[in-house]
N, C-alpha and C positions, 0 to 999 in steps of 0.2 A: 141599626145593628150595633150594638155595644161592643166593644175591644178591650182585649186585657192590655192594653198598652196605650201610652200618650203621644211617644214620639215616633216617627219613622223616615230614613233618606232612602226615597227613590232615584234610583239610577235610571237614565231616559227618559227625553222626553215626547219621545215620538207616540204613537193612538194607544200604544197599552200604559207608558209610564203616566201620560195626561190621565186616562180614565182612570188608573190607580189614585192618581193626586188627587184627582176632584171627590172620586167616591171617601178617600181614608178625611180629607176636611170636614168633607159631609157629615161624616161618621163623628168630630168633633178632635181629628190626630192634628198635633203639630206637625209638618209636612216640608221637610226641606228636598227639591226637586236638585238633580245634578245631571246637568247636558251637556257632550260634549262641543255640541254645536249650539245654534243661534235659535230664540224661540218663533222664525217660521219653519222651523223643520226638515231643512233643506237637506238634512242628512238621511231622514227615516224614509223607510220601504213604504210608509202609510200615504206620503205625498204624493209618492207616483203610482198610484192605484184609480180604480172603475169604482171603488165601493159599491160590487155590487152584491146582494141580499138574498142568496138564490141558490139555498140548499139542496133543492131537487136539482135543478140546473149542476151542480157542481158535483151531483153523484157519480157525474161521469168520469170523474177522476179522483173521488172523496169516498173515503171510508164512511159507514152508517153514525161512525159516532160521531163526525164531525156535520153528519147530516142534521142530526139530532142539538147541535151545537147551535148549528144554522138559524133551525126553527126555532128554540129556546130565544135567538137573540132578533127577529123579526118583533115578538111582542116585549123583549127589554127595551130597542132603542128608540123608541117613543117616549118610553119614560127615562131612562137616559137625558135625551135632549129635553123633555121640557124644563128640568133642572139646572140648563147651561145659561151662559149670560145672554150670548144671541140665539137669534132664529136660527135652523140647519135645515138645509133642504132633506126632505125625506118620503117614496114616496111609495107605494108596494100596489103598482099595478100588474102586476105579473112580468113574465117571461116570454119573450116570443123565440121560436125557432124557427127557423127558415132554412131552407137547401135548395139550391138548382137539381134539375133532373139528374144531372150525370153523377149525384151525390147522395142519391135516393140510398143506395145498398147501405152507405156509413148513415145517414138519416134513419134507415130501421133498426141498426144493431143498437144507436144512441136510443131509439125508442124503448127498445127490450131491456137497455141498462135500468133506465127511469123506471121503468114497469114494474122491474124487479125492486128499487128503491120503493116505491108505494106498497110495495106487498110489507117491506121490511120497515116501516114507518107510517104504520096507517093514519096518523095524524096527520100527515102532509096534504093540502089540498092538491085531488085526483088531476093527474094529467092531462090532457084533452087534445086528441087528434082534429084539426080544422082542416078546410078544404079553400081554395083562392077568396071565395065572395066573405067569410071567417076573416082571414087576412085582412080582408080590406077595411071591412067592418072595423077591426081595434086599431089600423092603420092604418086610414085613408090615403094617404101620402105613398104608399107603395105600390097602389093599384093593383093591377091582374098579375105585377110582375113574379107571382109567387103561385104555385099551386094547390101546394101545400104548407103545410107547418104544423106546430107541435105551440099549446100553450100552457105554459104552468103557470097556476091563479096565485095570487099571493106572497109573490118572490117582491123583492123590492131592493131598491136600492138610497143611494143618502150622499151629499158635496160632501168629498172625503176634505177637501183644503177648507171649504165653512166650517166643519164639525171641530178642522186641528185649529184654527182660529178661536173659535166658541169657548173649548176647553182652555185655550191659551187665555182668552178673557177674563173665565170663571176664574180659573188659578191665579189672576193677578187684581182680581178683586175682591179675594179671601186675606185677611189677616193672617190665617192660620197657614198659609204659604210663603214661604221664602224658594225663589226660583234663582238659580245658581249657573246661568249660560257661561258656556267656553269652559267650562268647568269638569272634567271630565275625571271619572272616580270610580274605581272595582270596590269588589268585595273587602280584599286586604286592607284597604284603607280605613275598615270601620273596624269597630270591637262593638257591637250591638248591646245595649244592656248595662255596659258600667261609666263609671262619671264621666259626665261632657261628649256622652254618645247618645246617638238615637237609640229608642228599644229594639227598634225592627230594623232591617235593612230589603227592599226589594231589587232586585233586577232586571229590569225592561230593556236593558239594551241591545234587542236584537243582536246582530251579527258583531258587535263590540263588548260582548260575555263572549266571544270565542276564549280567550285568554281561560278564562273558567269556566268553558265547557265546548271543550276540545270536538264535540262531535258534529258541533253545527256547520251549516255550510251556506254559501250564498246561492241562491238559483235566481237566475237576472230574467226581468221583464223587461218590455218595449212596448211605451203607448203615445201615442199620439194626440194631441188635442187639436182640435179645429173650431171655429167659428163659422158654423155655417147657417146661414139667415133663412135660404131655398132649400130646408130640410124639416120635415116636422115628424119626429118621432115623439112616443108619449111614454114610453117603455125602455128598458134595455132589450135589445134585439140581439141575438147571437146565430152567428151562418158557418152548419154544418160543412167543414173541408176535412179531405182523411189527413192532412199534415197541418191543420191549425185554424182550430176551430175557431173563428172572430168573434168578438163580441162589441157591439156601439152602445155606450150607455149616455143618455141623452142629459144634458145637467142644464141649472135654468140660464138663463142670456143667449140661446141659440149654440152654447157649447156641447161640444159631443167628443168621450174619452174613447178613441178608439186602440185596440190592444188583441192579441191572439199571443205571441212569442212567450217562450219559455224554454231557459237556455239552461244545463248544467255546469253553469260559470258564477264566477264572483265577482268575472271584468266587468269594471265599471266605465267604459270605454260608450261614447254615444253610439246611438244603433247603427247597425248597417246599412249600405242600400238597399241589398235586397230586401231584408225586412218590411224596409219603410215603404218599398216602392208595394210588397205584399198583400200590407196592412190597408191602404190608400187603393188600389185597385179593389181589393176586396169588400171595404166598405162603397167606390162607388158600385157595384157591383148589389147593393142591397138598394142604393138612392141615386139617382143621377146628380140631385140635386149637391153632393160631394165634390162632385167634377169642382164646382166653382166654390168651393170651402175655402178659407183662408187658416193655413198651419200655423197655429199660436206657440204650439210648444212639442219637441220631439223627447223624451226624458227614458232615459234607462235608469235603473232601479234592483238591486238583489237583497230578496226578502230572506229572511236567517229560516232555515229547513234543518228541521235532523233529520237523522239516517232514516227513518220511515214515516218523514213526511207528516207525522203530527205533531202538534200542540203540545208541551209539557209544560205541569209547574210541579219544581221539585223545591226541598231544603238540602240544602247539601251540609248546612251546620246550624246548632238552633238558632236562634231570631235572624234568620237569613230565608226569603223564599226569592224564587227564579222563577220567570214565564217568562216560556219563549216560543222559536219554534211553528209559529204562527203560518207562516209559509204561503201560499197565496190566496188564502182563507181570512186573510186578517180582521176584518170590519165584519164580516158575516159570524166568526167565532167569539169577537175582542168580547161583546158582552157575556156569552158564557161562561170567560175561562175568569173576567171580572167576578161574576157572581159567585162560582168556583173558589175563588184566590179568598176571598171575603170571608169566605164559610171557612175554610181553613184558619185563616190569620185568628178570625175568633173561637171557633171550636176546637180546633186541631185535628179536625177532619169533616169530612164534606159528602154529603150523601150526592149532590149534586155532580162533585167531581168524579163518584164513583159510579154514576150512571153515564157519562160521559168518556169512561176509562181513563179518566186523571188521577184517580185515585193511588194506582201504583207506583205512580210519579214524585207522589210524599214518602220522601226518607226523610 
């Protein structure tokens, strides 16, 4: 893709301002990165995440356009990573759902939501009601202890900390990158465009663009990671509850992120016990084999949300764009609003963002 411009400083460098860096080098931009933290990421929403791939799965709380985001980035982030310096785990075996009996009633209303998702995206590979012996068949490992379940083909997921690794690699084996940790830098700081500035300026700083843009807000997660050796899942697996719905996504070395919470806060406080004690029960509640897991890491995390929960990129002045907003869709939307952001920076508008309802988001 060609750019009317040579230079640009991205701000962040957590999973959007990386994929910015790597794509604008690629493109052939000078690339000066500005973080205010340290390049493992210890500060971004992106570290303590599932990555998981799973646009039908997430209709149950996602608007169609971010369904549509979804799928879009299922066949980008293949080619994505092959362009990275290392390998990334990645891997789109579907979806499993599961419920206990006594959760059957929320188990059909989630069914009729999905239903209604495929009517409104007939792209999406169709949903599929299984019965126990189904179950076992894509999960050996779970046995009869399921009756039923719900499988959506084609979701996938991806090691959200290999991918920020990978991009960290590429960015520091580019010439055309200068990366600037402990360095932390707004919009005011630049004048875009005249001597001894960048031409562009981008935004990725998540929940540290509040300063200039007043609307965002933190909404905190709580996930869990364990090492559990007597556990073989092939899939992410998510277990219908009416106050929190769990999700296990299995990563490689016998790791498993496990996560359900979702808090209207911005405390960054470690999670509670209830949660933890929740989380833990409910996952052994899918494996016995949990029981005997060893807890590597408990991490809370608040991903930057505006007021109605989607995605923007806006300009709020010329050679300035912002994407934000990302909210707990991040790794399943990063490559659309990527592909999106691209088409703008070089066109000045984006048929892509416009079928995605990003469109309105360019002043």
């Amino acid at each position: 893709m060609r750019l009317p411009f040579d230079s640009v400083a991205i701000l962040g460098a957590g999973l959007m301002g990386r994929l910015m860096a790597v794509t604008l080098a690629q493109a052939g931009c000078k690339v000066d990165v500005f973080e205010a933290g340290g390049p493992e990421a210890e500060g971004a929403a992106a570290r303590v995440a599932a990555a998981m791939l799973a646009p039908l799965a997430e209709s149950a709380v996602a608007p169609v356009s971010v369904v549509r985001m979804g799928q879009h980035a299922l066949s980008r982030w293949p080619e994505l990573l092959a362009s990275l310096a290392q390998p990334v785990f990645f891997q789109r075996e579907g979806t499993l759902v599961l419920w206990h009996r006594q959760d059957s009633t929320e188990a059909a209303r989630l069914a009729r939501v999905l239903a209604r998702t495929g009517e409104q995206v007939p792209e999406l590979p169709p949903m599929r009601a299984i019965d126990g012996a189904a179950i076992a068949a894509l999960e050996p490992s779970l046995g009869t202890r399921f009756a039923q379940g719900l499988f959506l083909p084609g979701e996938g997921q991806l090691d959200n900390r290999a991918l920020l690794a990978s991009l960290l690699a590429t960015l520091q084996a580019d010439a055309r990158v200068t990366l600037h940790w402990q360095s932390p830098r707004a919009i005011p700081d630049f004048a875009p465009g005249t001597a001894g500035q960048p031409d562009r300026v981008i935004d990725c700083r998540g929940l540290g663009a509040r300063p200039q843009w007043n609307s965002l807000r933190g909404v905190r997660g709580e996930v869990i990671r364990v090492h559990a050796p007597e556990v073989t899942l092939q899939r992410p697996t998510r277990l219908v509850h009416p106050r929190y719905p769990l999700y296990i996504a299995p990563k490689p070395g016998n790791l498993f992120v496990i996560g359900a919470t979702e808090i209207e806060s911005d405390d960054m406080s470690p999670a509670s016990v209830r949660s933890t004690l929740e989380l833990l029960s409910a996952a052994y509640a899918v494996h016995s084999g949990f029981a005997e897991a060893r807890i590597v890491e408990i991490a809370t995390q608040c991903r930057p949300t505006l007021p109605d929960n989607l995605p923007s990129i806006r300009q709020p002045q010329p050679r300035v764009m912002q994407v934000n907003g990302l909210y707990r869709h991040g790794f399943m939307i990063a490559p659309a609003m990527l592909d999106a952001a691209m088409e703008l920076l070089a066109h000045g508008h984006s048929a892509l963002a416009e079928s995605f309802g990003l469109e309105a988001a360019h002043t």
